[in-house]
PAZAPA-4460 file (N, C-alpha, C; in steps of 0.05 Angstrom, whole numbers, plus 32768, in hexadecimal, padded with zeros to 4 digits):
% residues 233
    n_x    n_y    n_z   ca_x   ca_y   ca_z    c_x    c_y    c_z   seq   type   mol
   7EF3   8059   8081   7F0C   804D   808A   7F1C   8063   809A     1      X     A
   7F23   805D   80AD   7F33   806E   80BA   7F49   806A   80C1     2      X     A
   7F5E   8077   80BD   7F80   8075   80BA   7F8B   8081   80D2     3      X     A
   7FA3   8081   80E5   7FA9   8091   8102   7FCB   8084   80F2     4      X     A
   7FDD   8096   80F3   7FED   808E   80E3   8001   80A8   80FC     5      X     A
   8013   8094   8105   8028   809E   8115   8046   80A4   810E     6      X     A
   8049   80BF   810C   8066   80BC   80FB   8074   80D7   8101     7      X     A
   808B   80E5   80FE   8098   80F4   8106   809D   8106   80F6     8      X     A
   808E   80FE   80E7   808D   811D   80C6   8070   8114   80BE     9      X     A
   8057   8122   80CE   8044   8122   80C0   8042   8131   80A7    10      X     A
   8050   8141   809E   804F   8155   8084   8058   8148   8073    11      X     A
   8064   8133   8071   8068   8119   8061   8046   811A   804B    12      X     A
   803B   810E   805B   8015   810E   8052   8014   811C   8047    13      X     A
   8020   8133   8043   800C   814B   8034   800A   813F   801B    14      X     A
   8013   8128   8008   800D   811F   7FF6   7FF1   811C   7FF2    15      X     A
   7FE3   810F   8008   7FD1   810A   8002   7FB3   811A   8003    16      X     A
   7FBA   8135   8003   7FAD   814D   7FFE   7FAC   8154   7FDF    17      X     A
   7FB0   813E   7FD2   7FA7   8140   7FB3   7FA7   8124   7FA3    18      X     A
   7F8E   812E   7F95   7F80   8115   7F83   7F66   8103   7F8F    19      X     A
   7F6B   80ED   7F8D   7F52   80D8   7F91   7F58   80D5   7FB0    20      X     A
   7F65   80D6   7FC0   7F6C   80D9   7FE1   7F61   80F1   7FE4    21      X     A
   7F70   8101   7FDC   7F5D   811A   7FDF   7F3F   8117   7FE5    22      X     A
   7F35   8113   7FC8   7F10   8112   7FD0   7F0B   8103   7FE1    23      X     A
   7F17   80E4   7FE3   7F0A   80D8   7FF7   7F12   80DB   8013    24      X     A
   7F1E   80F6   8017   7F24   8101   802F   7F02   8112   803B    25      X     A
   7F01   811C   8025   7EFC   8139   8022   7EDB   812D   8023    26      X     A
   7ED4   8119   8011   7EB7   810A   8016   7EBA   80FA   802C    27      X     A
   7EC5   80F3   8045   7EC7   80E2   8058   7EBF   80C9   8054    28      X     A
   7ECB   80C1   8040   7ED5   80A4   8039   7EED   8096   8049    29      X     A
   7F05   80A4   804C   7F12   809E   805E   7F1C   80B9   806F    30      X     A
   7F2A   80A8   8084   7F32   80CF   8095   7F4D   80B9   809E    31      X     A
   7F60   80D1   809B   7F79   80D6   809C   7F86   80E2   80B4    32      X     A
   7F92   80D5   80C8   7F8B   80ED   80EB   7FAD   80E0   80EC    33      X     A
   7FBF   80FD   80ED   7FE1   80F9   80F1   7FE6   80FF   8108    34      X     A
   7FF3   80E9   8112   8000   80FB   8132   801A   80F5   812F    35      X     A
   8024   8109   813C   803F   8117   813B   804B   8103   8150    36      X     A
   8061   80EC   8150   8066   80DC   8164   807F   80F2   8171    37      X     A
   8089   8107   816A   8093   811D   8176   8087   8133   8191    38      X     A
   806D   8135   8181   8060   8145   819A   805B   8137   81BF    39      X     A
   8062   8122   81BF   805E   8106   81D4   807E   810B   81E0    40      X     A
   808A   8115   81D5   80AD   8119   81E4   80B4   812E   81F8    41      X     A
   80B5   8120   820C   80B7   812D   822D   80D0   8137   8225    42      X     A
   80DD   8139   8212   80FB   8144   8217   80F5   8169   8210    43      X     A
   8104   8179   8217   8101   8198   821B   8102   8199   81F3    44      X     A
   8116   8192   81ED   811D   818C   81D0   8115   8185   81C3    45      X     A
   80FF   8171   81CC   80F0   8160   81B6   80F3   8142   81AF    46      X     A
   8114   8140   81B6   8122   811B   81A8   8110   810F   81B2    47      X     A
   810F   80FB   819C   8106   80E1   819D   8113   80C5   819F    48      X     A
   8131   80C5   819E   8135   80B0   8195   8157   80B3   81AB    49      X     A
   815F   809F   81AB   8172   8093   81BD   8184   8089   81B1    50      X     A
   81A4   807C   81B7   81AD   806C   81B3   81A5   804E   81B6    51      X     A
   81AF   803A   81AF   81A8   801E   81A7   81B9   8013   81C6    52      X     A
   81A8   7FFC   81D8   81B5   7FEF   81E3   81C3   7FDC   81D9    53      X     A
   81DC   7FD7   81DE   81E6   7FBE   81D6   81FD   7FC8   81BD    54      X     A
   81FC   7FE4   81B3   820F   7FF5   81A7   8201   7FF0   8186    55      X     A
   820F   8004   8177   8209   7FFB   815A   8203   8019   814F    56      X     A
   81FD   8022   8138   81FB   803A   8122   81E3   8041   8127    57      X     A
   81D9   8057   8124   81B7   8064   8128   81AD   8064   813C    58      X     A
   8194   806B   8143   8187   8075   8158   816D   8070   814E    59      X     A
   8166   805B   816D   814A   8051   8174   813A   8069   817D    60      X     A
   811E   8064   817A   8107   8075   817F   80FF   806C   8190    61      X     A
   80FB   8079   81AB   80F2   806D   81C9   80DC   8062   81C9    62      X     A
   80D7   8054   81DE   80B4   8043   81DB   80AB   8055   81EE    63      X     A
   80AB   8061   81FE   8091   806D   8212   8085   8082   81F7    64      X     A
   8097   8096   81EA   808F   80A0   81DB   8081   809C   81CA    65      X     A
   807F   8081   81B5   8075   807C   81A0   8054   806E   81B3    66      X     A
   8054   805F   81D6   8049   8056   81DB   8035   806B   81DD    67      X     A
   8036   8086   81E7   802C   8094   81F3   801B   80AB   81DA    68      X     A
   8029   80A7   81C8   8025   80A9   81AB   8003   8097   81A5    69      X     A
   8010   8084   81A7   7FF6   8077   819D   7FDC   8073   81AC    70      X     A
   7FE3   8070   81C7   7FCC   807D   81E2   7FBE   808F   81E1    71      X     A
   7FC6   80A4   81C7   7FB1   80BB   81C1   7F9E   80B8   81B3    72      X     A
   7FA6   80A4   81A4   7F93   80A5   8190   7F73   8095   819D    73      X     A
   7F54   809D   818D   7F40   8099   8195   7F3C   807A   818F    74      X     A
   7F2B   806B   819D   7F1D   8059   8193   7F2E   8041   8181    75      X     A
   7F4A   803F   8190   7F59   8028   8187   7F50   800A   818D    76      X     A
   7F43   8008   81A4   7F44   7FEE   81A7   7F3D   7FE0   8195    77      X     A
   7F2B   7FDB   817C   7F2C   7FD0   8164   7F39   7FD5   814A    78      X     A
   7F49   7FE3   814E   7F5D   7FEA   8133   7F73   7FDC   8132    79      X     A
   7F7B   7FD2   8121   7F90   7FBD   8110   7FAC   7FD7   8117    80      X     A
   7FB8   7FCA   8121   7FD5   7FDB   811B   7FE8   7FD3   8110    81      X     A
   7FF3   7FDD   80F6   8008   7FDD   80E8   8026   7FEA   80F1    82      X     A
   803B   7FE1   80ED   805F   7FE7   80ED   8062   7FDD   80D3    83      X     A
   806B   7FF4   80C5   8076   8003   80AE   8091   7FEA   80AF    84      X     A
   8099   7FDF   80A8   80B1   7FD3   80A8   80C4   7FBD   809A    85      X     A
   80DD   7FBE   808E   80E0   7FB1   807F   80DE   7F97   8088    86      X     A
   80E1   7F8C   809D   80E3   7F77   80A8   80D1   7F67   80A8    87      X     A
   80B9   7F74   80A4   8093   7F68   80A1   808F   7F5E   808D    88      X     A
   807D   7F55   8086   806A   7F39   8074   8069   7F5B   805B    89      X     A
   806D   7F44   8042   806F   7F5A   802B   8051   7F66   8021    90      X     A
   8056   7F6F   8016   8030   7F7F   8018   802A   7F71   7FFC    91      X     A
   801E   7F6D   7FF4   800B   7F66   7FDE   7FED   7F64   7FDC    92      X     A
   7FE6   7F68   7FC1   7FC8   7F73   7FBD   7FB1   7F62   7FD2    93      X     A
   7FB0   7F48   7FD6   7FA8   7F34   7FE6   7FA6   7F47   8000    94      X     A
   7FC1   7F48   8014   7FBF   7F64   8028   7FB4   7F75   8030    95      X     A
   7FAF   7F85   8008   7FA3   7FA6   800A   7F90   7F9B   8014    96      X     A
   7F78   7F89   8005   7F66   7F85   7FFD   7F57   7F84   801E    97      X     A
   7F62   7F6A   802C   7F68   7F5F   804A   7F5C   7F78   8063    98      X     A
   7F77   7F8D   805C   7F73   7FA9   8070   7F61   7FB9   8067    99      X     A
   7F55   7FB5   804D   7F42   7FC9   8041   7F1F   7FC1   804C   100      X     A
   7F25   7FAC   805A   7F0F   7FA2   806B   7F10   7FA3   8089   101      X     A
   7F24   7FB8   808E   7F22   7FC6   80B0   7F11   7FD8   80AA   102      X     A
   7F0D   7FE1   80C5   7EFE   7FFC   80C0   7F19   800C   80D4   103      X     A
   7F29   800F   80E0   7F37   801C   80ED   7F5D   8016   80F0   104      X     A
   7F6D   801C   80DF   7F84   8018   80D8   7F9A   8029   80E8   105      X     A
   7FAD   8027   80FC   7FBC   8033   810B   7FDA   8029   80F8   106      X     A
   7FE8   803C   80EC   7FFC   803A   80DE   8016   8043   80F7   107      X     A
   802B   8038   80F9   8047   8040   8106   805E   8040   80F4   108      X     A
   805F   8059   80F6   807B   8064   80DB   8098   8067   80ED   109      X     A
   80AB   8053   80E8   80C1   8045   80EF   80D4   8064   80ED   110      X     A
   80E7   806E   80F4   8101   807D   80E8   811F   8078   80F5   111      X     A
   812C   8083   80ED   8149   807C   80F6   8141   8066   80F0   112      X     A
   8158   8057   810A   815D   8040   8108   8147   802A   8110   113      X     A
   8130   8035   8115   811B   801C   811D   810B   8030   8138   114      X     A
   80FF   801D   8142   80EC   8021   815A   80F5   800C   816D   115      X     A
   80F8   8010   818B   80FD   8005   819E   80E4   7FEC   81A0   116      X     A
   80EE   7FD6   8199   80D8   7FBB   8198   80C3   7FB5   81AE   117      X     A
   80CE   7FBE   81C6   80BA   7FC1   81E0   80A2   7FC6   81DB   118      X     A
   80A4   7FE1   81CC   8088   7FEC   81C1   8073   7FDE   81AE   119      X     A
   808D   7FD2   8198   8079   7FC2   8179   8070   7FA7   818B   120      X     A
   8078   7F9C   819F   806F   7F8C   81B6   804D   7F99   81BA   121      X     A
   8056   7F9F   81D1   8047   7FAF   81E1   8026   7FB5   81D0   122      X     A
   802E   7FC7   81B7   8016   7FD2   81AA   800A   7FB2   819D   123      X     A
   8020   7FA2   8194   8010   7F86   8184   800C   7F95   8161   124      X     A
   8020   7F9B   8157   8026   7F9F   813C   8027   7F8A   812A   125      X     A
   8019   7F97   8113   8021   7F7C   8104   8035   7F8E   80EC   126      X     A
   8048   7F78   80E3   806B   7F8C   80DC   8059   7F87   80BF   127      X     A
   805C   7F99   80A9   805B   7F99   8089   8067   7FAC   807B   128      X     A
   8075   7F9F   8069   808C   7FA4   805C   8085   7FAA   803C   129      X     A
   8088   7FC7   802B   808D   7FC9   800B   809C   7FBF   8006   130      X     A
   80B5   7FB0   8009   80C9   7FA4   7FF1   80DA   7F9E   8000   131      X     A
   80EF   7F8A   7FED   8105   7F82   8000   811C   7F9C   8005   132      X     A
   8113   7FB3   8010   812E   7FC8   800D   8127   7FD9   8025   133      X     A
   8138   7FED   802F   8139   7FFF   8043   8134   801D   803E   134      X     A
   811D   8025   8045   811D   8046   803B   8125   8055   805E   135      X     A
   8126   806E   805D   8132   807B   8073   8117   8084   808D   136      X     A
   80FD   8071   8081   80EB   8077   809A   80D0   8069   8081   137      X     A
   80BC   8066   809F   80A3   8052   8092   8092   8066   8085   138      X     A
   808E   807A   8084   807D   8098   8081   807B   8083   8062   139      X     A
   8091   808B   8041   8088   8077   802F   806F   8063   8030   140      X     A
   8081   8052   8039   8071   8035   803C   8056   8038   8046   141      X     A
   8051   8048   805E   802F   8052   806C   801B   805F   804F   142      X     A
   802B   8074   8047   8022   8080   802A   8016   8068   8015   143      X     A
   802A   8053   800E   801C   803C   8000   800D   8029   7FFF   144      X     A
   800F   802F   8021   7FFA   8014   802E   7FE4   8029   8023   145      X     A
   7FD7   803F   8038   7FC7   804D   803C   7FB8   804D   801D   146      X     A
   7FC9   8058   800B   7FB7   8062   7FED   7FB8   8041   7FE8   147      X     A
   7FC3   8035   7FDE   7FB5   800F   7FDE   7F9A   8007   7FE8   148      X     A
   7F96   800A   8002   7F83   800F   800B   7F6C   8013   800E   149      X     A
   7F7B   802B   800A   7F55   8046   8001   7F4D   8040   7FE8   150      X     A
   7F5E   8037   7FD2   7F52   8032   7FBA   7F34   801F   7FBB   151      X     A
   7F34   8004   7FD2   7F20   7FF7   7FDB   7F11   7FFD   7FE6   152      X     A
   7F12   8015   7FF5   7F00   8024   800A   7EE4   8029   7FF5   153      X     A
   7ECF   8027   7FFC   7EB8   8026   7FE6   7EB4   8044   7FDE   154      X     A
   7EAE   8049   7FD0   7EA8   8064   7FBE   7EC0   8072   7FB5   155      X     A
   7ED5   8066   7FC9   7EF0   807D   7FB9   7EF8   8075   7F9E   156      X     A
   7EF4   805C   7F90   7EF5   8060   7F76   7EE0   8046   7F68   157      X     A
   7ED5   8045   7F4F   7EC5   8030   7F48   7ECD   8010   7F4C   158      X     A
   7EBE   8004   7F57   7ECB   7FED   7F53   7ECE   7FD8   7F40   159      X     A
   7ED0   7FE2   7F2E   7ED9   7FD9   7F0D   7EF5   7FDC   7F0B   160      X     A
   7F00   7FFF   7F21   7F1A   7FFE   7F19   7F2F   7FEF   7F28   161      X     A
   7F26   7FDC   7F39   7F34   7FC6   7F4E   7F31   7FA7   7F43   162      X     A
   7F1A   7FAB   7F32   7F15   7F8A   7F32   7F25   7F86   7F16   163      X     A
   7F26   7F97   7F07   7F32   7F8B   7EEF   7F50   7F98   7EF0   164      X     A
   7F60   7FA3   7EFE   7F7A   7FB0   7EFE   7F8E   7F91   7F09   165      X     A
   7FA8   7F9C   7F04   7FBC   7F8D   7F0C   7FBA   7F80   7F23   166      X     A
   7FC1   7F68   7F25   7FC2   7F4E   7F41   7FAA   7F4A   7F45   167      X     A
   7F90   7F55   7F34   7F7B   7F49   7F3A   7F7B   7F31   7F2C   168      X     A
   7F72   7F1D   7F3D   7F72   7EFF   7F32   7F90   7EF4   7F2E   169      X     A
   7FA1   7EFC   7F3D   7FB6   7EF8   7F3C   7FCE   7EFA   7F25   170      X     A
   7FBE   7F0F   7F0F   7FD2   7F13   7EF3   7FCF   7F37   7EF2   171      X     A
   7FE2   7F39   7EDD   7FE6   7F5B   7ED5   7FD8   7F65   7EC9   172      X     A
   7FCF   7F6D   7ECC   7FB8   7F7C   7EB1   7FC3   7F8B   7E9D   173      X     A
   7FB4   7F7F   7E89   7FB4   7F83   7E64   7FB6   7FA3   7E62   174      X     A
   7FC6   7FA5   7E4A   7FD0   7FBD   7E42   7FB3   7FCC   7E3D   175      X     A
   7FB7   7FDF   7E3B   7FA1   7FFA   7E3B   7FB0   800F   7E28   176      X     A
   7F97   801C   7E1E   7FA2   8028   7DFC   7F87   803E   7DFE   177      X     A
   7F8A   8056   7DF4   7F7B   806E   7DF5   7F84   8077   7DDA   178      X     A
   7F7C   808E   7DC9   7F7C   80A0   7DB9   7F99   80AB   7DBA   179      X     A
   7FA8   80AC   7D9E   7F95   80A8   7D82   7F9B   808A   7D80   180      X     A
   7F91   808A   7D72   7F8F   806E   7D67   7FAC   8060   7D61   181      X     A
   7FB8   8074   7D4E   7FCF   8075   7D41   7FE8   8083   7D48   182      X     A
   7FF8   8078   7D61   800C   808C   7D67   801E   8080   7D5F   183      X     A
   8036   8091   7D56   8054   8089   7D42   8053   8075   7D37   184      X     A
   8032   8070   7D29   8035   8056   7D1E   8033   8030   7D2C   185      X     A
   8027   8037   7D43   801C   8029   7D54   8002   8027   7D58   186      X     A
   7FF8   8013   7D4E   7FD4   8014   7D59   7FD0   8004   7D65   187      X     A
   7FB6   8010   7D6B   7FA5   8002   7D86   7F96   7FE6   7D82   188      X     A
   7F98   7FD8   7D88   7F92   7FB2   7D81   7F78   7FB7   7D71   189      X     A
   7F6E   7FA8   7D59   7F58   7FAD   7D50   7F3F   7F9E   7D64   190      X     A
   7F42   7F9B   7D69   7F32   7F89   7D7B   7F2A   7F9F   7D96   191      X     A
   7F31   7FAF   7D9E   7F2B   7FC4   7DAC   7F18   7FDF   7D9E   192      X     A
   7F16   7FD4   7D8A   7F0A   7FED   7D80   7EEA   7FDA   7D75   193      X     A
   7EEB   7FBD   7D75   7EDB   7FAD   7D65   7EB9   7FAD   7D6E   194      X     A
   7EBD   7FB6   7D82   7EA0   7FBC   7D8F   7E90   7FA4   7D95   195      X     A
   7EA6   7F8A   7D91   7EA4   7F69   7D9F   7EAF   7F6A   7DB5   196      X     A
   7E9B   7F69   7DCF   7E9E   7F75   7DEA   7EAA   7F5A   7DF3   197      X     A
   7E9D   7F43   7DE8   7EA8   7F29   7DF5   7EC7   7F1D   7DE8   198      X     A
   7EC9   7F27   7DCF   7EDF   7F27   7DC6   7EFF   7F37   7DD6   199      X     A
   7EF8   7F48   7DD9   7F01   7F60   7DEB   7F08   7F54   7E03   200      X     A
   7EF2   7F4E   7E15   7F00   7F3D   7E28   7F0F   7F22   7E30   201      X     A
   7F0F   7F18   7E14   7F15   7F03   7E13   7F35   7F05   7E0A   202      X     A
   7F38   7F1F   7DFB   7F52   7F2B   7DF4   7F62   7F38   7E13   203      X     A
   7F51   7F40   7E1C   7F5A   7F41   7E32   7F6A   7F2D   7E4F   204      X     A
   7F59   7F21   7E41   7F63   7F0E   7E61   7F78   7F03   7E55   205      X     A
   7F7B   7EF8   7E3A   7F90   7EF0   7E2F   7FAA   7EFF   7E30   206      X     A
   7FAB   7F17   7E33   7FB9   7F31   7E32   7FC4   7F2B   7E50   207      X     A
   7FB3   7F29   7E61   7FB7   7F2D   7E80   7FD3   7F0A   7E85   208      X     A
   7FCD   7EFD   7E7D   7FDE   7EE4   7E7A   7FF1   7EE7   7E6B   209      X     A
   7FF4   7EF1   7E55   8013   7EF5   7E4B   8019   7F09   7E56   210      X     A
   8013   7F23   7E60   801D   7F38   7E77   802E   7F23   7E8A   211      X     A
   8025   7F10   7E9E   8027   7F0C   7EAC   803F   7EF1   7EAF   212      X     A
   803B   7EEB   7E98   804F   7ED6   7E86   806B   7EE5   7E87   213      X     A
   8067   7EFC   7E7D   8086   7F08   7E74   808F   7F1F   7E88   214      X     A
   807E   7F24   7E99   808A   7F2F   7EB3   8089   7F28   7EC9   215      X     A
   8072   7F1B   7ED2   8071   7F0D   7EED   8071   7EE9   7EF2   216      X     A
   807F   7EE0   7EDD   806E   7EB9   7EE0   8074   7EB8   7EF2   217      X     A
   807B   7EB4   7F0C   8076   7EA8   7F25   805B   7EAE   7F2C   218      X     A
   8052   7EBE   7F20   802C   7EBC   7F26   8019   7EAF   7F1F   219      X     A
   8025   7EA3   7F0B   801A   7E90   7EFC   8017   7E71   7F06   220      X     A
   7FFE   7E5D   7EFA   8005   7E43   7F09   800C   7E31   7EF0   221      X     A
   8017   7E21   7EF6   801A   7E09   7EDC   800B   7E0B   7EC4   222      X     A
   7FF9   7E0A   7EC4   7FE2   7E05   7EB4   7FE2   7E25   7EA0   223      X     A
   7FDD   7E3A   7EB0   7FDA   7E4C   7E9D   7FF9   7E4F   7E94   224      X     A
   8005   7E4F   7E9E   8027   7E4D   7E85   8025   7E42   7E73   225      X     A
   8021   7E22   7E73   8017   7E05   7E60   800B   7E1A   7E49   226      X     A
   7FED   7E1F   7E4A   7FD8   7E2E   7E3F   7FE8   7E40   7E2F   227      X     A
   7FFA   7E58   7E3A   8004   7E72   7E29   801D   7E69   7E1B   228      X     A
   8028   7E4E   7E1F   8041   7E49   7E10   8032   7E3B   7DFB   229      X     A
   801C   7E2B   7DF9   8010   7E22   7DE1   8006   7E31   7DCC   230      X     A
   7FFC   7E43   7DDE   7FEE   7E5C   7DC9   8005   7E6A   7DBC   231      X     A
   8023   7E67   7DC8   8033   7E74   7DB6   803D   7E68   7D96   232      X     A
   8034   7E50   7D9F   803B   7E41   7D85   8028   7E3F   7D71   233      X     A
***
């Protein structure tokens, strides 16, 4: 998978110079390539960004710059390009899953007050958005797409640890319990220890539905609510 991720603090990333991104940097599972949408600024100074036509608070980021920005990069003509932005379709696992089947991902990291729209035109962006709220640049949001992502990228982690984790199958995944056995007087479900593998999963998925009952029910459809309010009785 390959990532080209445009933004104005590549040192932002350095996150991802440790852990499971890490290796699958490092084993060329995915590659990570930052360009500096700064270094592209004909100005003696460096600016990037302008006042707003039409008046208003903050300062737009020019389009020749961000255009000329992205003109560097290799071998775009089949890469999906992303805008970091609140304004875009909300990301959800369905999404990850979606982009984790490109092979070539062009990320655009928003700051100030936005990007001059000529450009998100122009390039053919598609806008996606972490949450309903405003952080002070897309650099975040690129970071969560990206590691979401790579988690699907094949070899960067087993795929046991995607198929059975949270929003798979559209519920939360069942509590998880490690050693000791016995903390402050809390133990671990007997049934986890029972060495009834079908029992176990069957405890599980049950687990995964009342999770999903008492934090998420809008995930839920008729039917399995019906099902977990009976079982309560």
């Amino acid at each position: 998978m390959e990532f080209d991720v445009l933004t104005l603090f590549p040192e932002m990333f350095d996150i991802f110079k440790q852990s499971i991104i890490k290796r699958a940097i490092e084993n060329n599972l995915i590659n990570l390539n930052l360009i500096n949408i700064r270094d592209f600024s004909k100005d003696k100074h460096k600016h990037v960004d302008d006042t707003p036509y039409g008046g208003g608070a903050g300062m737009i980021i020019k389009p020749d710059i961000v255009y000329d920005a992205y003109n560097s990069i290799n071998n775009k003509e089949n890469a999906k390009v992303i805008y970091m932005s609140p304004k875009g379709k909300k990301l959800n696992q369905q999404k990850v899953i979606d982009l984790s089947n490109e092979k070539h991902l062009i990320i655009l990291c928003g700051h100030y007050e936005g990007i001059d729209q000529r450009v998100i035109d122009k390039i053919g962006c598609e806008e996606i958005s972490i949450g309903d709220y405003v952080l002070t640049g897309g650099e975040l949001p690129a970071m969560c797409l990206i590691d979401s992502i790579s988690r699907y990228v094949d070899g960067v982690i087993s795929k046991e640890s995607t198929s059975e984790e949270t929003f798979s199958n559209n519920l939360l995944e069942y509590p998880q319990y490690t050693k000791p056995f016995d903390f402050e007087g809390m133990k671990v479900p007997d049934v986890l220890i029972s060495g009834n593998h079908q029992e176990i999963d069957k405890w599980r998925k049950e687990q995964s539905l009342i999770e999903t009952y008492k934090k998420r029910p809008e995930l839920l459809n008729e039917e399995q609510i019906n099902n977990i309010k009976k079982g309560e009785k």
